[in-house]
VEXDREN-2710 file (C-alpha; in Angstrom, 1 decimal):
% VEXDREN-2710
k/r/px/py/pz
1/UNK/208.2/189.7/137.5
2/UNK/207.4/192.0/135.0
3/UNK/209.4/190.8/132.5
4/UNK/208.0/187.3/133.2
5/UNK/204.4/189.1/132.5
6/UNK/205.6/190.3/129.4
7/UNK/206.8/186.8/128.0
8/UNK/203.6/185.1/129.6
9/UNK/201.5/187.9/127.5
10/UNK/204.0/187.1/124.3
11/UNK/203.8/183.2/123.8
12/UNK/200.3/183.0/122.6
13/UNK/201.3/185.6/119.8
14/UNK/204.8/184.0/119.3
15/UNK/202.9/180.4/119.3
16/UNK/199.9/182.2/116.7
17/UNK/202.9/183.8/114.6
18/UNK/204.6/180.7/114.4
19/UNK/201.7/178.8/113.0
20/UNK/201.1/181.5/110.4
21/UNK/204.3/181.2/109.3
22/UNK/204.8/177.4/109.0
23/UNK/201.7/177.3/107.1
24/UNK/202.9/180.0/104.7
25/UNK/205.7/177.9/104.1
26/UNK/203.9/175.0/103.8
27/UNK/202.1/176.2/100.4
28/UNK/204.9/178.0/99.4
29/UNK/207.0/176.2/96.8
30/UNK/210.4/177.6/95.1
31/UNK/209.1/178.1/91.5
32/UNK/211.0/175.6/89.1
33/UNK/209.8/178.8/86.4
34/UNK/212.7/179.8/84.9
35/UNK/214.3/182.9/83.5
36/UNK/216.2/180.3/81.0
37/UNK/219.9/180.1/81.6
38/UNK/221.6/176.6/81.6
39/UNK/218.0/175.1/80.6
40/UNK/218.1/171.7/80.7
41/UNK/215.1/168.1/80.4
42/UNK/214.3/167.0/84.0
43/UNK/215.1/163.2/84.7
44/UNK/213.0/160.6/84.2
45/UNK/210.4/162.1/81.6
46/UNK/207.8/160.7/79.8
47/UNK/207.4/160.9/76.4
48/UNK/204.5/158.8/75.7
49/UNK/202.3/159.0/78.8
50/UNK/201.1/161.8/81.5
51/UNK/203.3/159.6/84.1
52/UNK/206.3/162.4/84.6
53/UNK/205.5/163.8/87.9
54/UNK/208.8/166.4/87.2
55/UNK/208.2/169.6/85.4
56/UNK/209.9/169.0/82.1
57/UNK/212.6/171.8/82.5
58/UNK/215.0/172.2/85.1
59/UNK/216.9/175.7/85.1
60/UNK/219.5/177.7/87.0
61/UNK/217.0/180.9/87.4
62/UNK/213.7/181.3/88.8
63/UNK/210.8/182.7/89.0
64/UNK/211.2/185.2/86.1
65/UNK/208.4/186.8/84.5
66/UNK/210.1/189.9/82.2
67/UNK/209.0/190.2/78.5
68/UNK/212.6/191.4/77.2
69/UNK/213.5/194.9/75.7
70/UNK/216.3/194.4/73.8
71/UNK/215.7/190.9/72.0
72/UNK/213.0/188.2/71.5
73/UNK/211.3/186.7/74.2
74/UNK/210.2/183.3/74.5
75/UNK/207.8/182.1/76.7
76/UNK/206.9/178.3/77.5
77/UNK/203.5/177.2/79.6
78/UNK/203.1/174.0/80.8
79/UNK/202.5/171.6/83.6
80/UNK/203.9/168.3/85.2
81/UNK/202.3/165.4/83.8
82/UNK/201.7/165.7/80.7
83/UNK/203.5/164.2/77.2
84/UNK/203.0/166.9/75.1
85/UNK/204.5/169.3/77.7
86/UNK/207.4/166.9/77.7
87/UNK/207.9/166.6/73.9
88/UNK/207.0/170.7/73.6
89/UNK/209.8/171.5/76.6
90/UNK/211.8/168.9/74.9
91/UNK/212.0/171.3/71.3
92/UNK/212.3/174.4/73.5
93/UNK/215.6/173.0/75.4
94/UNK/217.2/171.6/72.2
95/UNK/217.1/175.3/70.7
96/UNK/217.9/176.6/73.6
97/UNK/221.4/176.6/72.8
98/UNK/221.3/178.0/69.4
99/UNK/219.2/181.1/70.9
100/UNK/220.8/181.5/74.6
101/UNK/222.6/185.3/73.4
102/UNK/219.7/186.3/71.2
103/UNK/216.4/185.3/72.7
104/UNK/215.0/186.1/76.6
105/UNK/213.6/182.6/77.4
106/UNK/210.7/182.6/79.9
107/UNK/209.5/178.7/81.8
108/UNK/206.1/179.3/83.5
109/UNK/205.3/175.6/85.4
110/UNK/201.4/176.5/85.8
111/UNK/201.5/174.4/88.9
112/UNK/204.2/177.0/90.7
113/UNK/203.7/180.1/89.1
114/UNK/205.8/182.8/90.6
115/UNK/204.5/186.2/91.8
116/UNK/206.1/188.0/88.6
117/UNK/205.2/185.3/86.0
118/UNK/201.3/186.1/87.1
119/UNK/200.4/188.9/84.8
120/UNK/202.0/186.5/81.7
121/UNK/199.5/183.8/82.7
122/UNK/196.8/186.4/82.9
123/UNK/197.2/188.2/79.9
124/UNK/198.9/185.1/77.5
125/UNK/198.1/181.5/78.9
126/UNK/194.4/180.5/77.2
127/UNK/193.7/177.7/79.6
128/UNK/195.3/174.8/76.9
129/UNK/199.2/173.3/77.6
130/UNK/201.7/173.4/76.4
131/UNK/201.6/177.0/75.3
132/UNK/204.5/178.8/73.5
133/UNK/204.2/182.8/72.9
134/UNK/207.1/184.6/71.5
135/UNK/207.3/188.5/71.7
136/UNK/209.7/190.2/69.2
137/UNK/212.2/192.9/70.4
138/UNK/209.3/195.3/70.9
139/UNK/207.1/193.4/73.1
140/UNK/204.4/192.8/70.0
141/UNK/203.5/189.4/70.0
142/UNK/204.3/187.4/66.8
143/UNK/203.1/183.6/67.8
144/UNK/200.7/183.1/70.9
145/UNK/199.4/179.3/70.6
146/UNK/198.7/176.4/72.4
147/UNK/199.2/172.4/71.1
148/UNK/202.6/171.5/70.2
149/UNK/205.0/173.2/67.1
150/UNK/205.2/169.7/66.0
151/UNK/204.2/166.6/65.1
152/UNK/206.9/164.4/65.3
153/UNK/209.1/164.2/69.0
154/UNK/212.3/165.8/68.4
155/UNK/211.1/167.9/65.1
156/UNK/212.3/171.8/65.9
157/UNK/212.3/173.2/62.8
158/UNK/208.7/174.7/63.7
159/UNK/210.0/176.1/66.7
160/UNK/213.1/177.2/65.3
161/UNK/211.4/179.4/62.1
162/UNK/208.8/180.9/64.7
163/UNK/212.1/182.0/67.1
164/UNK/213.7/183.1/64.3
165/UNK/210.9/185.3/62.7
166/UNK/211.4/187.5/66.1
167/UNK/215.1/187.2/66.1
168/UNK/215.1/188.3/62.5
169/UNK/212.5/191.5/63.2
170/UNK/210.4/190.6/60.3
171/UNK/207.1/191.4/62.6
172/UNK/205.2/189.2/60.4
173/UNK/205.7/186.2/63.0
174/UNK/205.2/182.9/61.5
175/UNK/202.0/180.8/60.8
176/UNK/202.2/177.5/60.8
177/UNK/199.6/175.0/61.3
178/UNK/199.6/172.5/63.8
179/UNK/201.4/169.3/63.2
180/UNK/202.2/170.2/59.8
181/UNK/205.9/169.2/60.0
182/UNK/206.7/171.9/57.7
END
């Protein structure tokens, strides 16, 4: 009888914890933020319209937000439907190869950011997407701008010089105009 009591007194607090929880889960989303390994364009992207309801990269890590302390970091901002994102995450994954053993790469989807990518959006992201920052070696920042690297889809050279003025330690970082296609 007591034991009956007992369960009687528990169901409300199971039934209240239950709710809790499936609401929790409800709002929680796996992050599709990445810590960049095996990054690679989601299907069905736009490159012309704000239709693409995927965030433009797809990778085997999530959630990452660590600046790196023994090489470049690169970090990407950006959202789901939008055609610059697309054409910016576009750049980043076509590099991504070239860089994968040199350069920390960092995906923040704005619309899922995780718990550890939150102080990058608070100190980095200015409210504008796509962003790109890059971090040399030593954590100083040596590009931190929003807009695209290029004009032209497809053009990386842009992306490629400003990676490779943090790979290279120069700690002049690279300014280049926007859409300059230089």
């Amino acid at each position: 009888m007591a034991m009956r009591t007992t369960l009687t007194r528990l169901t409300p607090l199971g039934l209240i914890t239950g709710i809790v929880i499936a609401l929790a889960l409800a709002f929680i989303r796996i992050p599709t933020a990445s810590a960049g390994s095996d990054l690679k364009l989601a299907p069905d992207l736009s490159f012309i319209d704000d239709s693409s309801a995927n965030f433009p990269i797809e990778a085997a890590d999530s959630g990452d937000g660590t600046i790196s302390t023994d090489r470049p970091t690169v970090v990407f901002f950006g959202t789901s439907h939008c055609w610059n994102t697309n054409r910016e995450a576009e750049r980043v994954v076509t590099l991504f190869p070239k860089y994968r053993d040199r350069v920390h790469f960092v995906i923040v989807d704005l619309n899922h950011v995780s718990l550890a990518q939150r102080p990058l959006v608070a100190n980095y992201y200015g409210g504008y997407i796509p962003t790109v920052v890059i971090f040399d070696r030593n954590g100083k920042v040596v590009y931190d701008r929003a807009g695209e690297t290029a004009g032209p889809r497809r053009e990386t050279h842009n992306l490629a010089a400003l990676i490779d003025s943090a790979v290279d330690d120069s700690g002049s970082g690279v300014s280049l105009e926007k859409s300059s296609g230089k």
